[in-house]
N, C-alpha and C positions, 0 to 999 in steps of 0.2 A: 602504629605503622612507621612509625619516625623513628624508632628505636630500632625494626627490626632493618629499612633501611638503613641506617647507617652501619648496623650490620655486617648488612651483604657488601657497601661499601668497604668497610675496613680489611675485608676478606677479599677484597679484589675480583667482586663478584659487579655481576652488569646488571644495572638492573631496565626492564625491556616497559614495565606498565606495574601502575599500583590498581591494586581489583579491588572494591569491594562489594559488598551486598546490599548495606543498607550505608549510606551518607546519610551523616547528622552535619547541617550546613554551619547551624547555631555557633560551632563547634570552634570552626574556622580551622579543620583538618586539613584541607586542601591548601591555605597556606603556608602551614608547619611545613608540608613537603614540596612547594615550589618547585619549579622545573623537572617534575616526573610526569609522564603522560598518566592519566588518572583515568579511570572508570567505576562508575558505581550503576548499578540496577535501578539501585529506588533511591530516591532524594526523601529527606522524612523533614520537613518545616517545622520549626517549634511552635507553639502557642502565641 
């Protein structure tokens, strides 16, 4: 997601919400993209 943002960034594109389906919290995705509004469906908790 961080790669395709930057992206749309570098194309001078806006970007409006980051969507996903399934968030992996573990992951710590949602930091990588700070200051985007974020949306996920399902939160999935590691072990």
């Amino acid at each position: 997601m961080n790669a395709a943002r930057n992206l749309v960034k570098k194309l001078e594109g806006e970007i409006v919400e980051c969507a996903f389906v399934v968030e992996l919290p573990d992951l710590k995705g949602r930091e990588k993209i700070k200051g985007e509004n974020i949306f996920s469906i399902v939160k999935f908790e590691g072990e």
